[in-house]
C-alpha positions as CSV (number, residue, x, y, z in Angstrom):
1,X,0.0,0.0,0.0
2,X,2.9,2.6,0.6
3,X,4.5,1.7,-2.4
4,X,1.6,2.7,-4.3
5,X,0.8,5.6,-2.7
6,X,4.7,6.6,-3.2
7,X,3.6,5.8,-6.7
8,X,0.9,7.6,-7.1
9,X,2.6,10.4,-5.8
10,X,5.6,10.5,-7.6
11,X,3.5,10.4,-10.8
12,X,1.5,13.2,-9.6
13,X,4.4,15.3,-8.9
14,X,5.9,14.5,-12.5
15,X,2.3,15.3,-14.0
16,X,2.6,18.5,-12.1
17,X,6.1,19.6,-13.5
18,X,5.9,18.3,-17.0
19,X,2.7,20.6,-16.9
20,X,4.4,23.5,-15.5
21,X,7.6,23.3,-17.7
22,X,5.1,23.3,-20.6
23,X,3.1,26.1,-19.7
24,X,6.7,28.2,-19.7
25,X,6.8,27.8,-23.6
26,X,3.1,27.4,-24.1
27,X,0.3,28.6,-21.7
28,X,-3.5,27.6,-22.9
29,X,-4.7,30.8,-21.3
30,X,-2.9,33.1,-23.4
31,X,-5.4,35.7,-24.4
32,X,-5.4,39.2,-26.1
33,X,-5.3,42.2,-24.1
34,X,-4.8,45.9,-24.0
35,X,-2.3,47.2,-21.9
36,X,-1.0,51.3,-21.2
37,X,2.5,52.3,-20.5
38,X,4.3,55.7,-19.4
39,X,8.2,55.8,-21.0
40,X,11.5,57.5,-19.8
41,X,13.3,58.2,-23.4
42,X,17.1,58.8,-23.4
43,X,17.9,60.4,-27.1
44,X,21.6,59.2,-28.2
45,X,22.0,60.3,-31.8
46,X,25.0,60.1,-33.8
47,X,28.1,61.4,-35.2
48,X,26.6,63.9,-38.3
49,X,29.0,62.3,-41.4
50,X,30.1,64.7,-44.1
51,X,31.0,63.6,-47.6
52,X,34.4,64.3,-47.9
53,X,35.1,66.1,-44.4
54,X,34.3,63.4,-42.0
55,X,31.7,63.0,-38.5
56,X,31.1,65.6,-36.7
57,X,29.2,65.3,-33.4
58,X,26.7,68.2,-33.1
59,X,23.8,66.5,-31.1
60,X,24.3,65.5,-27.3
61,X,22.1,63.1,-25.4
62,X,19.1,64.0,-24.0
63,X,15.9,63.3,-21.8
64,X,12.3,62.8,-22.9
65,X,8.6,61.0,-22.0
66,X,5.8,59.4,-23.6
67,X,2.8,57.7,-23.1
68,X,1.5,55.1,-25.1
69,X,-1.1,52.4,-25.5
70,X,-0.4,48.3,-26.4
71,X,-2.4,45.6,-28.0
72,X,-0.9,42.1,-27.2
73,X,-2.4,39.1,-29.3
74,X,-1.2,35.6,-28.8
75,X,0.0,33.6,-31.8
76,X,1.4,30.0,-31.3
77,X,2.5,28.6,-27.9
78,X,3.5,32.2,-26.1
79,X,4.4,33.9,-29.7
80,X,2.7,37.3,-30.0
81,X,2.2,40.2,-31.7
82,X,2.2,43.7,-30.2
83,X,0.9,47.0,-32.3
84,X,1.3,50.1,-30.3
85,X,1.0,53.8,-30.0
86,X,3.2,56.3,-28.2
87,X,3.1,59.8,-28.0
88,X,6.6,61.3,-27.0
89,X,8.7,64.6,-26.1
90,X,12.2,64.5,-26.6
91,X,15.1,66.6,-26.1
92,X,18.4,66.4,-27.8
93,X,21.4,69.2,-27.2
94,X,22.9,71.1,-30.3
95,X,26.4,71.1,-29.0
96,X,28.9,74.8,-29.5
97,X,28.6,76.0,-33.0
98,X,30.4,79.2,-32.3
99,X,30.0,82.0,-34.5
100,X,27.9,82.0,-37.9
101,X,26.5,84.1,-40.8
102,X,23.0,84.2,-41.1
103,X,21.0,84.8,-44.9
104,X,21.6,88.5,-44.7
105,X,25.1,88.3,-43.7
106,X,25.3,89.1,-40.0
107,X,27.7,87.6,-38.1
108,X,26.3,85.7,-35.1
109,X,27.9,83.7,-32.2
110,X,25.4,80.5,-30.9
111,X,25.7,80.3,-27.0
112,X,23.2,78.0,-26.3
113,X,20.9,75.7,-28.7
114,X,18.9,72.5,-27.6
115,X,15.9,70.8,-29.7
116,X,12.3,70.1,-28.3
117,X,10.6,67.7,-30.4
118,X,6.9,66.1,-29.8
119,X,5.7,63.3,-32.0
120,X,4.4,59.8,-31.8
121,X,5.5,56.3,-32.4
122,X,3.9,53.3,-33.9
123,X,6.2,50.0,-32.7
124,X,5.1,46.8,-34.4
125,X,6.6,43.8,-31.9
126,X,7.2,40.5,-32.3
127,X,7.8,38.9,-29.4
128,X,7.6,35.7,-27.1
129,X,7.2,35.3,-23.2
130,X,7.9,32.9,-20.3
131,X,5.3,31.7,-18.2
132,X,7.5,31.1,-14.7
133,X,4.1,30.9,-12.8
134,X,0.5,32.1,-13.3
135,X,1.8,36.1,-12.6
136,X,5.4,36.0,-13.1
137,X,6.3,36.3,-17.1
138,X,9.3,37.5,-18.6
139,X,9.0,38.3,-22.5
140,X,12.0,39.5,-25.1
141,X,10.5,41.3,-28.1
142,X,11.6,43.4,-31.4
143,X,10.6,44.8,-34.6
144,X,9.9,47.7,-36.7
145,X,8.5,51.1,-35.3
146,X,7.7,53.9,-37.7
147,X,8.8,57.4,-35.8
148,X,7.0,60.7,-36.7
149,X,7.6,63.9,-35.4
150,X,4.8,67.0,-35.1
151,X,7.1,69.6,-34.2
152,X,11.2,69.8,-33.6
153,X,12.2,73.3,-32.4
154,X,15.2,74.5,-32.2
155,X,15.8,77.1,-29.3
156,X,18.9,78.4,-29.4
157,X,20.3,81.9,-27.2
158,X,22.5,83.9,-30.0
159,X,24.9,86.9,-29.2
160,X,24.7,89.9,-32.2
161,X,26.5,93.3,-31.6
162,X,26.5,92.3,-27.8
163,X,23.0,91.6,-27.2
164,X,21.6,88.1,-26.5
165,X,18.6,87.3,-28.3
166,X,16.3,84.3,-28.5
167,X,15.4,82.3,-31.0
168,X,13.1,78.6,-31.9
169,X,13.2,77.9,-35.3
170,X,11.9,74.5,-37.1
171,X,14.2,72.1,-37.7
172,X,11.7,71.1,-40.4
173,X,12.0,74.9,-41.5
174,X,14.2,77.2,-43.6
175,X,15.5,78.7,-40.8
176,X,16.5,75.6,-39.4
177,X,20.3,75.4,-37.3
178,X,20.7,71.9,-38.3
179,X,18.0,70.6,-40.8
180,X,15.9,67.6,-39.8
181,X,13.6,64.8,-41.8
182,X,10.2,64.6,-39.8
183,X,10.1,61.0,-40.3
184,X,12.3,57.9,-39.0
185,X,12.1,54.0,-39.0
186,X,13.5,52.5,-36.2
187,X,14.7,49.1,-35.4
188,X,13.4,48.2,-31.7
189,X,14.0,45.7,-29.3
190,X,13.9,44.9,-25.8
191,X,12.9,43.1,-22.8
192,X,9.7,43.2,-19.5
193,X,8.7,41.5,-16.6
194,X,4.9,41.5,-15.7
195,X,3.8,40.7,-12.6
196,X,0.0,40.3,-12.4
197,X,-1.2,43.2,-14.1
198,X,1.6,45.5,-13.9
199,X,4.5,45.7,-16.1
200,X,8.2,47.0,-16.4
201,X,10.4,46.9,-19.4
202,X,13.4,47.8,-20.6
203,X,14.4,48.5,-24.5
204,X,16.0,50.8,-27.1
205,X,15.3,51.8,-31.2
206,X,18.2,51.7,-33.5
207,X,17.8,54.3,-36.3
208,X,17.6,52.9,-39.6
209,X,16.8,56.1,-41.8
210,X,18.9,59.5,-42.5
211,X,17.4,61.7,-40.2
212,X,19.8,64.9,-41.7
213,X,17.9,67.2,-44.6
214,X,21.1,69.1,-45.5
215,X,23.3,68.0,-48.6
216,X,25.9,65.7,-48.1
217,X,25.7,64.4,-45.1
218,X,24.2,61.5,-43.0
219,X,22.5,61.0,-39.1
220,X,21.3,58.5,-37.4
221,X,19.4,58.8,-34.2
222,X,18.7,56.0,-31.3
223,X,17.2,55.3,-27.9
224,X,17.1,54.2,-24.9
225,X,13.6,53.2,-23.3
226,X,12.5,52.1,-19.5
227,X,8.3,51.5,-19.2
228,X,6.3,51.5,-16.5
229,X,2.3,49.9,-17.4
230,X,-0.8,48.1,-16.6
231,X,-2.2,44.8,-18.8
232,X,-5.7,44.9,-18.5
């Protein structure tokens, strides 16, 4: 009788962990939901590279936020699909340019120039999660993420004849310090943990496109990405 009972038991507890290992790689209650997120952005573009003269690093790091809304559908096993939305505001330096002409001539010295941009995001993941246990998953994810920007202004404090004036052109404009495309493609990638409902991630966009409208030249602008949401 107790060796049947050890039996028993022992093929219970097997049951039980072949059962757990498979939900890992393939839960039966994966279901689609909808979840919202709130991002800290760190810009980190590139070298500007100029036919015949070389990189030059005019843009410095910078700081920005979103918020954004997911749509996670199951596809085989724990393979998903995840379309998104994310409206950001980003800020990138403009490093020294020292002194310039402008169109009519003047002579001008740049003390201080920064850009503001606000624009939205559409990621397209692909991505596929552990199931550790009924709350804990862990999920790695990448894909395509089209990048579109509403407005990129260019503040910038300029000395002329020894006064200090303030400008904020467009860098979609004529006026522009350093001229910008509005629209990028990025590469994205990453990596979250949800617990219950709640969610943290970490990731980062590689950009694919030329993000530089003046002649000659080439910039490519990435990021750096931590999220904070709820699945509901």
């Amino acid at each position: 009788m107790k060796k049947l009972l050890l039996t028993a038991a022992l093929t219970a507890a097997t049951i039980a962990g072949a059962s757990a290992q498979s939900t890992i790689f393939n839960n039966p209650d994966n279901e689609a939901y909808f979840g919202i997120r709130a991002m800290y952005n760190l810009k980190c573009p590139g070298d500007m590279k100029f036919d015949n003269v070389g990189k030059i690093g005019l843009l410095g790091k910078g700081s920005g936020v979103g918020v954004g809304l997911i749509y996670n559908v199951p596809m085989v096993a724990n393979l998903y699909i995840e379309p998104g939305l994310t409206l950001y505001y980003n800020t990138e330096s403009i490093k020294a340019m020292g002194s310039m002409v402008d169109t009519d001539g003047a002579l001008f010295d740049v003390e201080h120039a920064s850009m503001r941009k606000f624009g939205f995001r559409v990621p397209l993941m692909f991505g596929y999660h552990f199931d550790f246990t009924p709350d804990i998953k862990v999920s790695v994810f990448t894909g395509p993420e089209l990048d579109v920007g509403f407005s990129n202004d260019q503040y910038m404090t300029v000395s002329v004849a020894n006064q200090e004036l303030h400008a904020a052109p467009s860098a979609y404009g004529d006026n522009a310090i350093i001229s910008m495309h509005r629209c990028n493609c990025n590469w994205k990638f990453g990596a979250g943990l949800s617990y219950d409902h709640y969610y943290l991630g970490v990731g980062g966009g590689i950009g694919i496109l030329n993000m530089s409208d003046i002649k000659y030249s080439t910039l490519y602008e990435n990021y750096f990405e931590v999220s904070l949401g709820y699945n509901f």
